[in-house]
C-alpha positions in Angstrom: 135.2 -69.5 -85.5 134.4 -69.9 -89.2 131.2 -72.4 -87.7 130.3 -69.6 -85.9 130.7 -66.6 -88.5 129.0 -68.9 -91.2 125.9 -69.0 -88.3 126.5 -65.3 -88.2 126.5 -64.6 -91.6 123.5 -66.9 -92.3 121.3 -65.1 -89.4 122.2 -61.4 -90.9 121.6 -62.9 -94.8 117.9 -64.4 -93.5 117.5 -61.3 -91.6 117.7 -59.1 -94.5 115.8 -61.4 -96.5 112.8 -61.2 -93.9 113.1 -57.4 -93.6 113.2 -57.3 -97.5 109.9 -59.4 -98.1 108.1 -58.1 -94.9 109.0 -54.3 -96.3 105.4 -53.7 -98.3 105.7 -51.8 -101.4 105.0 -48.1 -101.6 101.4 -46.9 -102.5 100.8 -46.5 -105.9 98.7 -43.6 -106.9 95.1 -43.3 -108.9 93.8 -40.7 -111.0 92.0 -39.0 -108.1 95.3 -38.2 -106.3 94.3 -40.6 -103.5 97.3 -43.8 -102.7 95.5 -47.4 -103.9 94.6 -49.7 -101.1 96.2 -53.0 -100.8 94.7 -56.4 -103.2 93.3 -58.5 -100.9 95.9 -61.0 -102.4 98.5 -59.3 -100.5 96.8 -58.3 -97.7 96.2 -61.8 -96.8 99.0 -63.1 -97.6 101.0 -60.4 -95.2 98.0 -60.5 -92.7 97.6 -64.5 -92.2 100.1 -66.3 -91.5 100.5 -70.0 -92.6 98.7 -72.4 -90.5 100.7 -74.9 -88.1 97.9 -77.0 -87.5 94.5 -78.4 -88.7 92.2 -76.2 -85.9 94.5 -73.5 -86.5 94.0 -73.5 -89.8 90.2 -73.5 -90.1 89.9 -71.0 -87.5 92.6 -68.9 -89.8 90.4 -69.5 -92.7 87.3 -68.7 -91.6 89.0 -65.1 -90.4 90.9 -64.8 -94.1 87.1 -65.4 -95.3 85.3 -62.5 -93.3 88.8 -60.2 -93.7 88.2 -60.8 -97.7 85.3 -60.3 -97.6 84.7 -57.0 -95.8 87.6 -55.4 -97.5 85.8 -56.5 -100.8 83.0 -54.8 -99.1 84.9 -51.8 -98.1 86.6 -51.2 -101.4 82.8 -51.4 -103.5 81.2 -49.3 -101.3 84.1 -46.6 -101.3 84.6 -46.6 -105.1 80.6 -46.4 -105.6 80.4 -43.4 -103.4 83.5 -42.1 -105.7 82.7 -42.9 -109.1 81.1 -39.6 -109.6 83.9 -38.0 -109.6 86.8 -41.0 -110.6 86.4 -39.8 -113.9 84.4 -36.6 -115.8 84.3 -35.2 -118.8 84.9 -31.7 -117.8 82.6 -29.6 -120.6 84.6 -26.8 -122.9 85.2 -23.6 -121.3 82.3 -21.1 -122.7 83.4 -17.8 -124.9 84.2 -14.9 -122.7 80.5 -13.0 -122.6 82.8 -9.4 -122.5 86.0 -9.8 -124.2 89.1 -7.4 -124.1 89.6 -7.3 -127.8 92.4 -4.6 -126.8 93.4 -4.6 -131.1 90.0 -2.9 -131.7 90.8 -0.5 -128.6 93.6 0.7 -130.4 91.6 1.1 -133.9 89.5 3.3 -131.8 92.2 5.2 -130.7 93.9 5.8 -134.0 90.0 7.0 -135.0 90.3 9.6 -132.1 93.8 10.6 -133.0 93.1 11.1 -136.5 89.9 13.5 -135.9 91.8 15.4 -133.4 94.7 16.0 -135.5 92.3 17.4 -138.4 90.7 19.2 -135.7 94.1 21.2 -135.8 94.4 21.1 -139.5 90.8 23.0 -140.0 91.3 25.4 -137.5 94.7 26.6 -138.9 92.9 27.2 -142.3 89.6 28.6 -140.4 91.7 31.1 -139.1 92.5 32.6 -142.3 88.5 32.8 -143.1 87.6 34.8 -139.9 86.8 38.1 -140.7 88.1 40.8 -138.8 86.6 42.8 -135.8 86.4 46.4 -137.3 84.7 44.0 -140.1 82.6 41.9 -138.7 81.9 42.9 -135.0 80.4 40.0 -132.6 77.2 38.9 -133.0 74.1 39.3 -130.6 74.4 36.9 -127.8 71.4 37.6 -124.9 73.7 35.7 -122.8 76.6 38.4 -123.3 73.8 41.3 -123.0 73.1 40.3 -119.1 76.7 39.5 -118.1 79.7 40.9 -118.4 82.6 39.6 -119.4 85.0 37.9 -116.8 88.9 37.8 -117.3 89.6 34.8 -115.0 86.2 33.0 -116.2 88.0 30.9 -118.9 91.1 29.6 -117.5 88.3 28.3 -114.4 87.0 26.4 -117.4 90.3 24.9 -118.6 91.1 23.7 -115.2 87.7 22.0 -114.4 88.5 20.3 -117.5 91.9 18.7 -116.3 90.7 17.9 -113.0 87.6 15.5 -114.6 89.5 14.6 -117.1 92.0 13.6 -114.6 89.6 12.1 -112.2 88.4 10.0 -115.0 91.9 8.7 -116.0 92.6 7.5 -112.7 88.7 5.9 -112.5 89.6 4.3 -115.7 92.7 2.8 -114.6 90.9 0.8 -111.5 88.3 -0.5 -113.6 88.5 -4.3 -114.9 86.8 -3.8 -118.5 88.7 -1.0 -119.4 89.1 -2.3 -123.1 85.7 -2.1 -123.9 85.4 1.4 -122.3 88.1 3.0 -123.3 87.0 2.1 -127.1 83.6 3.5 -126.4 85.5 7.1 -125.2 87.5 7.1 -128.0 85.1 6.5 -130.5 82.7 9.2 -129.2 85.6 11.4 -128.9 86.5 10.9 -132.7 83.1 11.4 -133.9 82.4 14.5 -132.0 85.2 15.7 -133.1 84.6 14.6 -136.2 81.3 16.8 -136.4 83.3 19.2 -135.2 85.2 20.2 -138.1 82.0 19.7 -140.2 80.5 22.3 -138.2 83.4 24.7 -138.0 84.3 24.8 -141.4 81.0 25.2 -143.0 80.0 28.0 -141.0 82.6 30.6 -139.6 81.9 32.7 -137.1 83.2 36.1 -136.2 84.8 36.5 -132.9 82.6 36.4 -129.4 84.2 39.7 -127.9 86.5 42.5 -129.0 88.9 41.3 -126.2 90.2 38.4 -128.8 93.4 38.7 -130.3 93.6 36.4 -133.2 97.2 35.7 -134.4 97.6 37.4 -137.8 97.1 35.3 -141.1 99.9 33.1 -143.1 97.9 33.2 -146.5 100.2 31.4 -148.4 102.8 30.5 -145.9 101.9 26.8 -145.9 105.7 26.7 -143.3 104.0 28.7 -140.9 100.6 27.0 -140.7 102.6 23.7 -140.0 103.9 25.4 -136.9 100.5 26.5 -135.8 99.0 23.1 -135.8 102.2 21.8 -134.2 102.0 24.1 -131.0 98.1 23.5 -131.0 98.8 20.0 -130.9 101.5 20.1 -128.1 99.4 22.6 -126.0 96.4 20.3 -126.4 94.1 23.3 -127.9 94.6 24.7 -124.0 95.2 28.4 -123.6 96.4 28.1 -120.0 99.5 26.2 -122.4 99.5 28.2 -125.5 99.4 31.6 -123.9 96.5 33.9 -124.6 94.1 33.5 -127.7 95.5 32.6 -130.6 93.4 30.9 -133.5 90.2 32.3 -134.0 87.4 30.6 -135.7 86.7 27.5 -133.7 83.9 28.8 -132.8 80.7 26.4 -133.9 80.6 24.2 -131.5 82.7 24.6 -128.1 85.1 21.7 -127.7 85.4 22.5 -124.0 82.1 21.8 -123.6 82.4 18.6 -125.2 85.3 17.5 -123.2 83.6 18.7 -119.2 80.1 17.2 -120.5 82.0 13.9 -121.9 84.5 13.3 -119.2 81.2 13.6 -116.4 78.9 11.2 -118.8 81.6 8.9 -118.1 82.4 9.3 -114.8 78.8 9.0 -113.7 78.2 6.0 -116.4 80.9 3.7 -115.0 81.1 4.4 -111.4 78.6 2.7 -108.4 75.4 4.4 -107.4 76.1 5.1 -104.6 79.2 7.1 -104.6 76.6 10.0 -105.1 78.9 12.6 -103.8 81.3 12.2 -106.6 79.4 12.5 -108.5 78.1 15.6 -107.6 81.6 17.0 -107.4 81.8 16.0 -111.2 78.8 17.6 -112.0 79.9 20.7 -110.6 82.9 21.2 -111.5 81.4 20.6 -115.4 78.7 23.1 -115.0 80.4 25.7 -113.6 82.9 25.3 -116.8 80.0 25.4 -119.1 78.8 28.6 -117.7 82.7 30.0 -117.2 83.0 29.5 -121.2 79.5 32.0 -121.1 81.0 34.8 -118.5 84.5 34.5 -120.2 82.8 35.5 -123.5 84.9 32.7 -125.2 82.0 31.2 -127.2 78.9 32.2 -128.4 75.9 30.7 -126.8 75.1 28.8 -129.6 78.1 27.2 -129.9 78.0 26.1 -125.8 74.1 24.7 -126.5 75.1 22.4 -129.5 77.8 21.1 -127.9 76.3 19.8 -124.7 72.9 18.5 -126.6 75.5 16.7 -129.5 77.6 15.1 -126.7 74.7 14.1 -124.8 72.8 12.3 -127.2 75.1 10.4 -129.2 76.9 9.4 -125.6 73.0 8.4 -124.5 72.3 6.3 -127.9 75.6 4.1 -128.4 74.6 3.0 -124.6 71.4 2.4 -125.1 72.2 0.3 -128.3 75.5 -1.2 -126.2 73.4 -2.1 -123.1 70.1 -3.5 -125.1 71.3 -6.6 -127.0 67.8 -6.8 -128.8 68.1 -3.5 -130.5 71.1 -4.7 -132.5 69.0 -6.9 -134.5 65.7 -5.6 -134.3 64.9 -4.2 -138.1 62.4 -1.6 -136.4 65.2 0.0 -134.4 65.9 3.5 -135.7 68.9 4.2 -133.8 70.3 1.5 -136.1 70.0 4.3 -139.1 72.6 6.6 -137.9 76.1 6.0 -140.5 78.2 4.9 -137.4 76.4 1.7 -136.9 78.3 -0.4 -138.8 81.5 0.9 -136.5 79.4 0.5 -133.5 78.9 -3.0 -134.8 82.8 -3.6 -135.5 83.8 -2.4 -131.5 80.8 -4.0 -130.2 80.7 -7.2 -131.8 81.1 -9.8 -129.2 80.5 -7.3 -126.0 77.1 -9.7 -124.9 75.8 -7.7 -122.1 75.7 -5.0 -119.8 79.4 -4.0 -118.6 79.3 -4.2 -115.0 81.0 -1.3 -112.8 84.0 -4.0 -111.1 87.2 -2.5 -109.9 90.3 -4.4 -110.0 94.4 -3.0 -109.2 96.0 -1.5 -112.6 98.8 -4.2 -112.5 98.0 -7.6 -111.1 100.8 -9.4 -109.1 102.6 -12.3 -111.2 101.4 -15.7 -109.9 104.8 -16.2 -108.4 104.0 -14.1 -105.8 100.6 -15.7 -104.7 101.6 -19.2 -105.1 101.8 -21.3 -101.9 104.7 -23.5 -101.3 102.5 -26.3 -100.4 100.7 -28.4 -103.4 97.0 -28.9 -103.2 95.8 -31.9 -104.5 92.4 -32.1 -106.0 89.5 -35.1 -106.1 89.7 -34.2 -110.2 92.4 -33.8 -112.2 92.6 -33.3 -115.9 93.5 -36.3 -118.3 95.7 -36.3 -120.7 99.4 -34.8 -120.3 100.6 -32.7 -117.5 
C-alpha cells in the first residue's frame, strides 16, 4: 500500500511537472499591439524532441535546420514589411486654421451691449430736444406725399423683425463656427449702433407725422429719465412691448432698418446656396419691413436710406477684409483706413480663411455615450505613458 501510493504519488508529482514545463508561456506583447512570436530557441526545443538514436538524430537535425531557418526567414520578412510603421515619429498637431477664441466673442458682446445701452441713454435726452408739432411740423417727405399713412404698417415691421431675427438665432445655433460669427454680429451691431447715436444726437429731427405722441419731457427729473431708459431697455426699443410711441427723436437713422437688413445679410451670408427659397423668404419678410416703416410714417425717408446703405456696406467690407487674407497686410488696401481696423484685427487675428457654412447639433453627446464596449487596437500607438 505505501509502495503503491509512493508510485501514485510519484506518477501525479511527474505528471504535474510535465504539464508545468510543456505549459508554454503567455504571449508577450510589442509596441504594435500584435502578441510576439516564439524564439526559435524555444520553438525548437518544444518542437524537436531529443534524439534516441544516431539516424534519428541527423534526420531531426537536418528538420531543426530548415524549421530555424524558415522561421528566421518568416520573422525578417514580416518585420521588414512592418517596420514602417513599428515605430514613427507622429509630427505635432498643426494650429487650428479657425479657432473659437469664445473670450474675444464675449469682448464683442460687451461692445454691443454697451452701444445699445447708450443707444437708450441718447434717446432719453433726445427726447427732451424734439421740438414740438405745433412748432416744428414734419418735414417734406415725397414718400409720405404719394402714400398715406397705414395704422397697422409698423407693428408688420416689428414682427418681420422677430421672425428673422428669430430665424437667425436658431441658424446660428446649428452652425459649428459660431464663435467667430457671432463676434462678427456683435461687433457690427455695436458699431452701427454706435453711429447711431452719433447721428441722432447731432441732428434732431422733428416728428414724421402728427399721429405721434411723444411722452412729455422730464427736464430736470434725472429719476424719471432713469425709468425711461429702463422700460426702453426691457421692451427692447419695440412698440408692439412698450405700448404706443413713446420717445421721439430717434429719428436719424431707423434702427429697424438696421436690424431686418442685418439679420438677412446674415442669414443669406452663412447659409448654403442652395437653400435659395429661404432665402427668399428672408428677403421678403425684410423688405416688406423696410417699406412698412415708409407707409407707417414712422421714419422719414431719409432716415430708412442711410440705414440700409450704412448696414450694407460696413457688413460688405469687414467680409471682404475677413474672407481675403491678403488685404490684411497689403499697405495699398484702403479698407484698412477705416478707425475699426485695429478691432477688426483683435477679433480676427488668427481666423486664417474663409469660414465654411458646416452645421453641427447645438450640444454634442458626451463620449460616454458613443464609446463602444469593445477596444480597438491600432498598428500605432503613441510612446511614452498611457
Amino acid at each position: 500500500m505505501a509502495a503503491s501510493e509512493l508510485i501514485n504519488d510519484d506518477d501525479t508529482a511527474h505528471l504535474e511537472i510535465s504539464e508545468e514545463m510543456e505549459t508554454p508561456p503567455p504571449p508577450s506583447r510589442v509596441a504594435n499591439g500584435n502578441p510576439a512570436r516564439p524564439s526559435t530557441s524555444a520553438a525548437t526545443a518544444t518542437s524537436d524532441p531529443a534524439p534516441d538514436d544516431r539516424g534519428g538524430g541527423r534526420g531531426d537535425q537536418k528538420t531543426r535546420g530548415v524549421g530555424k531557418h524558415g522561421l528566421i526567414r518568416s520573422l525578417h520578412q514580416g518585420l521588414r514589411r512592418q517596420r514602417d510603421y513599428v515605430k514613427i515619429t507622429l509630427p505635432e498637431g498643426r494650429a487650428n486654421p479657425l479657432p473659437s477664441e469664445w473670450w474675444r466673442t464675449g469682448v464683442a458682446f460687451v461692445y454691443a451691449l454697451f452701444n445699445l445701452f447708450m443707444t437708450t441713454v441718447i434717446i432719453t435726452f433726445i427726447h427732451e430736444r424734439v421740438p414740438d408739432k405745433s412748432v416744428s411740423p414734419p418735414l417734406p417727405d415725397k414718400f409720405f406725399d404719394y402714400l398715406d399713412r397705414v395704422p397697422w404698417a409698423f407693428t408688420v415691421t416689428e414682427v418681420n423683425g422677430l421672425l428673422l431675427c428669430a430665424f437667425w438665432f436658431i441658424q446660428w445655433l446649428f452652425l459649428k463656427h459660431k464663435s467667430i460669427i457671432a463676434r462678427r454680429c456683435f461687433f457690427l451691431i455695436g458699431t452701427l449702433y454706435m453711429y447711431r447715436c452719433v447721428t441722432m444726437y447731432v441732428t434732431t429731427l422733428p416728428v414724421p407725422g402728427r399721429h405721434m405722441v411723444c411722452a412729455p419731457k422730464l427736464y430736470n427729473d434725472s429719476t424719471g429719465k432713469v425709468w425711461r431708459i429702463l422700460r426702453l431697455i426691457s421692451g427692447g426699443g419695440l412698440s408692439i412691448t412698450t405700448g404706443p410711441h413713446l420717445m421721439c427723436g430717434d429719428f436719424l437713422y431707423s434702427g429697424h432698418t438696421v436690424m431686418l437688413t442685418l439679420s438677412y445679410l446674415f442669414i443669406k451670408e452663412y447659409s448654403p446656396r442652395h437653400m435659395w427659397y429661404y432665402h427668399w423668404l428672408c428677403w421678403l419678410l425684410s423688405v416688406s419691413g423696410v417699406v412698412c416703416i415708409l407707409l407707417g410714417h414712422e421714419h422719414y425717408s431719409i432716415d430708412v436710406v442711410i440705414g440700409y446703405f450704412v448696414t450694407s456696406r460696413i457688413f460688405w467690407w469687414y467680409h471682404t477684409m475677413a474672407n481675403t487674407h491678403a488685404l490684411r497686410e497689403d499697405p495699398h488696401n484702403y479698407l484698412s483706413k477705416t478707425w475699426w481696423n485695429c478691432v477688426f484685427h483683435f477679433l480676427e487675428r488668427n481666423v486664417q480663411g474663409v469660414v465654411p457654412v458646416v452645421f453641427c447639433w447645438p450640444v454634442s453627446l458626451p463620449p460616454s455615450c458613443t464609446r463602444t464596449p469593445c477596444e480597438h487596437y491600432s498598428m500605432v500607438q503613441r510612446e511614452g505613458p498611457q
